[in-house]
N, C-alpha and C positions, 0 to 999 in steps of 0.2 A: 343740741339742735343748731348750734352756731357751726355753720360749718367753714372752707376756705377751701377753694382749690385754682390754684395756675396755670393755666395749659399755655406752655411756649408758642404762638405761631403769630407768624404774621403776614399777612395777606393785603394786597391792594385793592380796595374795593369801592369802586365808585370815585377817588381821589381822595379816599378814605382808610389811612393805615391803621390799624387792628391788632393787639398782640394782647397774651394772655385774655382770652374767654371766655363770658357766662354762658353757662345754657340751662343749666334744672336749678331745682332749688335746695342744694345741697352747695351749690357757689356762692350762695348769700349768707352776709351776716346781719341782724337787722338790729336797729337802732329806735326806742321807744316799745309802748306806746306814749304818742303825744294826746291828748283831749283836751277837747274845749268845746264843754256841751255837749251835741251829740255827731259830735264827727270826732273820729280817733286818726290819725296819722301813724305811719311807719315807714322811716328811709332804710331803703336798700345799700347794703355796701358789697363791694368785690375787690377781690388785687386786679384790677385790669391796667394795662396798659395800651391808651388810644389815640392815636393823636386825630383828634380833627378838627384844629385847630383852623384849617383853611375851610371847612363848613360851613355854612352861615342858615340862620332858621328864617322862613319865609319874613316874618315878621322883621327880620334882621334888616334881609335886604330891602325891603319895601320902603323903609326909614332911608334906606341909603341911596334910593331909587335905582338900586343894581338891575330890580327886575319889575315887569310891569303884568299885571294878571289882568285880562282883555274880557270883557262884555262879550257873549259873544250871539244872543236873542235865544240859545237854548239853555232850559233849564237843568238839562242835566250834563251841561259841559262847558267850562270856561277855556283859557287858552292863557298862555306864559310865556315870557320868556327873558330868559336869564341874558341880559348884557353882559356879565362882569368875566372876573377871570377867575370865580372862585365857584364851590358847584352851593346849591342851595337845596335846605332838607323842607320838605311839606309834609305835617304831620295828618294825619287822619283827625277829622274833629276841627280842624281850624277854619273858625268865621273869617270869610273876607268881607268885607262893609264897601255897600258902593252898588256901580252899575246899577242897573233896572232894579234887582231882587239881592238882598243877602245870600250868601251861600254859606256852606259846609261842603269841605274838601271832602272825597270818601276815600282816599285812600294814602297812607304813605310814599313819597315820592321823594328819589334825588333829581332836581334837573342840573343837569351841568353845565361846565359853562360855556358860555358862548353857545348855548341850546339852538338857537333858531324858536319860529313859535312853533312849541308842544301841547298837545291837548289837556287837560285838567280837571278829570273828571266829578261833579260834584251832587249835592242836592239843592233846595230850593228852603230856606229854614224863614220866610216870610213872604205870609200868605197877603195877596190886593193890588201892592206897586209894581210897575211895571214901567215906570220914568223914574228918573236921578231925584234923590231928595236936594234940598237946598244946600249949595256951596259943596255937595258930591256931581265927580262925574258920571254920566248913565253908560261909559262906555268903558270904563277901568275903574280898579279898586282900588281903594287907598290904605288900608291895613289889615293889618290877620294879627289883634291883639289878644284874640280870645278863643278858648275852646270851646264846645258844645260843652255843658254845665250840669250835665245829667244823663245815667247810665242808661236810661230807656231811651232816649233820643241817638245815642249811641249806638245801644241794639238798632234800632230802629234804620238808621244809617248802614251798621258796618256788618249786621249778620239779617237783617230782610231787606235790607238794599230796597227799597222801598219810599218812593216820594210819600204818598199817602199814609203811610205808618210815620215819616219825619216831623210831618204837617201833623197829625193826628196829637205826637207826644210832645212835641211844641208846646199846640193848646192845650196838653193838661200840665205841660211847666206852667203857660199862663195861669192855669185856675189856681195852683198851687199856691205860684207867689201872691197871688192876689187874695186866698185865704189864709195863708202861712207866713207871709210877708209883709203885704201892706194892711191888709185887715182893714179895719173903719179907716187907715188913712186911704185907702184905693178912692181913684174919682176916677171920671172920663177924660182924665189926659193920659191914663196909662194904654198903650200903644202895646197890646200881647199878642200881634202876630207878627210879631216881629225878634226874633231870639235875639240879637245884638242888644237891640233897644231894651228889651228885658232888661238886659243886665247893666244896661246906664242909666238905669230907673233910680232916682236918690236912695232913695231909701232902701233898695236893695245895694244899692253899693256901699253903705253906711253899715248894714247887717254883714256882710261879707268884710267889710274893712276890720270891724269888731275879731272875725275868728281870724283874719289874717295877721293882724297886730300881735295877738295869743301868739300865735307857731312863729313869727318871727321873731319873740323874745325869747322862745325856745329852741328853736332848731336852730343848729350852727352847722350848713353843708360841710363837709370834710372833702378832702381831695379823693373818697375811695367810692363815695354817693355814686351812686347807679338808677336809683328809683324810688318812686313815691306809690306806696299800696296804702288805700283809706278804707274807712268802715264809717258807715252811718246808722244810728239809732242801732249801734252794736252788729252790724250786718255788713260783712266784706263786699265792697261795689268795687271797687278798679284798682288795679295795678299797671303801671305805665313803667317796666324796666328798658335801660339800654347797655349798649354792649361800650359806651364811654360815659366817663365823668362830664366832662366839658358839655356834650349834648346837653345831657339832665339837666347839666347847672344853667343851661340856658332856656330850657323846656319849664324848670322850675317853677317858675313866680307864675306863668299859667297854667300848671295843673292844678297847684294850689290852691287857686283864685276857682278854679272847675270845682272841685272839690267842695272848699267854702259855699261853694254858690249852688252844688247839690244838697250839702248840709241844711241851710235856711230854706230850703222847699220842702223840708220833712218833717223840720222842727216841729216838737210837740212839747211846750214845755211843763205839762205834768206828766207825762213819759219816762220811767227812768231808762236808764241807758245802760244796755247790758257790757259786761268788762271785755274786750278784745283784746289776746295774749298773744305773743311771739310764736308760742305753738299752733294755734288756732290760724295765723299767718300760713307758716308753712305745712302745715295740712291742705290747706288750700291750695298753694302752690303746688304742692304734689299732687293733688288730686286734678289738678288741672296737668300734667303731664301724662296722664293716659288718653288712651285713644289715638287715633287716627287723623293727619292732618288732608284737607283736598288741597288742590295748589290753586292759584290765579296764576296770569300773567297781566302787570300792569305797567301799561305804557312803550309795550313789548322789548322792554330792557329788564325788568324789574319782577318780581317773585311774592306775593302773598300767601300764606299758610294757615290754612282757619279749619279749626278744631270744636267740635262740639261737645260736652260733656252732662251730664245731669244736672252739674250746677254754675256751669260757666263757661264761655265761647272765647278762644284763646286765638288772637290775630299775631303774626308773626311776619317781621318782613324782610326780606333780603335783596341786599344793594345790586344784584345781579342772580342771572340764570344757572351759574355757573357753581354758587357759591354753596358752601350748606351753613353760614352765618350770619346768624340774623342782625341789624343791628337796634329794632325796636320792637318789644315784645307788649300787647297791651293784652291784662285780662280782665274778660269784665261778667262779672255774676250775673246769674240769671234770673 
């Protein structure tokens, strides 16, 4: 089942060089399972060779004030734009905190550099405010440390595209962590329409800290890391590969932290927890390579690829129109 394959090429993509590969899951070799509790982990490996070295992830630049993401009074669209001289990657799922309303990005994006302002299309993941909290601005945002934290809100986002479906699985994250989570300690300062605020609730960051401390005395990234696929309460939810090491290892410590923090909304702790194997992985993965992909076009540079199956909706995106190489593939069960 451990397979390896290297395809020679190299393509310029976005200001993005490319060489050796992935695409099915016969190019993967996988590494665990990891558990703790009831989330299981598995890293992806490839021989790939990528450099995007000059990439930077939204969160990157936000820190370094290369780029400034704009308020812009609609809900379903912010505004960016890249100062710097280097292009910057926005994942699908990434909270920005700020302006009027939280968001959720919906879709993978390179803006390049020196962009000018480009539109950003997004959702609304917090339901009531509609002016700047304290010591934020209500007219720009100030980070995208986080990703959306569960597969339905996900779905919800990236295959029914859907405000009212976003909103809707939001509030059942809230009821979750506040039965699953805080239990007797929940009072009326916990703040659940709000997905950011969720997740810098103490006590969920202290449950999450817990599974994250776990895989960090055990997972040691390798230079060949490609991707993170997890399983919860024994049940495959998401795989986030890409087509470079470097990405991943900078994607890493928030999908992780996504993952831990879909685990402790499930948690049952007299539940036993079914075994997840390396095969049971790439079954998965193969069964998610049938069928048929429809195309987008987003941002009219840029290529989206969404695949439906019986058991899982496979998103695929390509730095360009031109290209048939994706460089982020996320699959997420159904």
């Amino acid at each position: 089942m451990f397979h390896s394959c290297k395809r020679w090429m190299t393509m310029l993509l976005a200001g993005v060089m490319i060489s050796g590969l992935a695409y099915g899951a016969s190019d993967y070799r996988l590494s665990g399972p990891y558990q703790f509790q009831n989330l299981t982990i598995f890293i992806a490996h490839s021989d790939l060779e990528a450099d995007v070295s000059n990439l930077l992830t939204l969160n990157e630049a936000l820190e370094k004030g290369y780029v400034t993401v704009f308020e812009t009074g609609q809900v379903g669209e912010l505004a960016i734009e890249n100062f710097s001289a280097y292009p910057v990657y926005i994942q699908s799922g990434m909270i920005v905190k700020g302006g009027k309303q939280d968001r959720v990005l919906r879709f993978d994006i390179i803006i390049q550099a020196k962009s000018g302002r480009v539109p950003l299309p997004s959702f609304c993941v917090e339901q009531g405010r509609w002016t700047a909290r304290e010591k934020e601005s209500a007219d720009r945002f100030s980070s995208a440390a986080k990703l959306v934290p569960h597969r339905e809100v996900k779905l919800a986002a990236k295959a029914a595209e859907s405000q009212e479906q976003v909103w809707s699985s939001v509030a059942d994250l809230g009821k979750a962590i506040k039965s699953n989570v805080r239990g007797e300690a929940d009072g009326g300062g916990y703040h659940s329409s709000s997905l950011q605020i969720m997740q810098e609730d103490e006590i969920v960051r202290s449950r999450v800290e817990d599974y994250l401390e776990y895989f960090r005395g055990k997972i040691r990234l390798r230079d060949d890391a490609v991707g993170l696929i997890f399983a919860v309460n024994g049940k495959l939810s998401c795989a986030d590969l890409y087509q470079s090491p470097l990405l991943f290892a900078k994607m890493y410590p928030q999908l992780l932290e996504a993952a831990a923090t879909e685990a402790i909304t499930e948690f049952a702790p007299k539940k036993k927890v079914p075994t997840v194997t390396s095969a049971d992985v790439f079954r998965w993965l193969e069964e998610s390579e049938q069928g048929n992909f429809f195309r987008k076009t987003i941002n009219r540079t840029m290529e989206l690829r969404i695949k439906e199956t019986d058991d899982c909706v496979v998103f695929e995106t390509y730095p360009n129109l031109k290209t048939s190489i994706w460089i982020h593939k996320n699959i997420l069960a159904r």
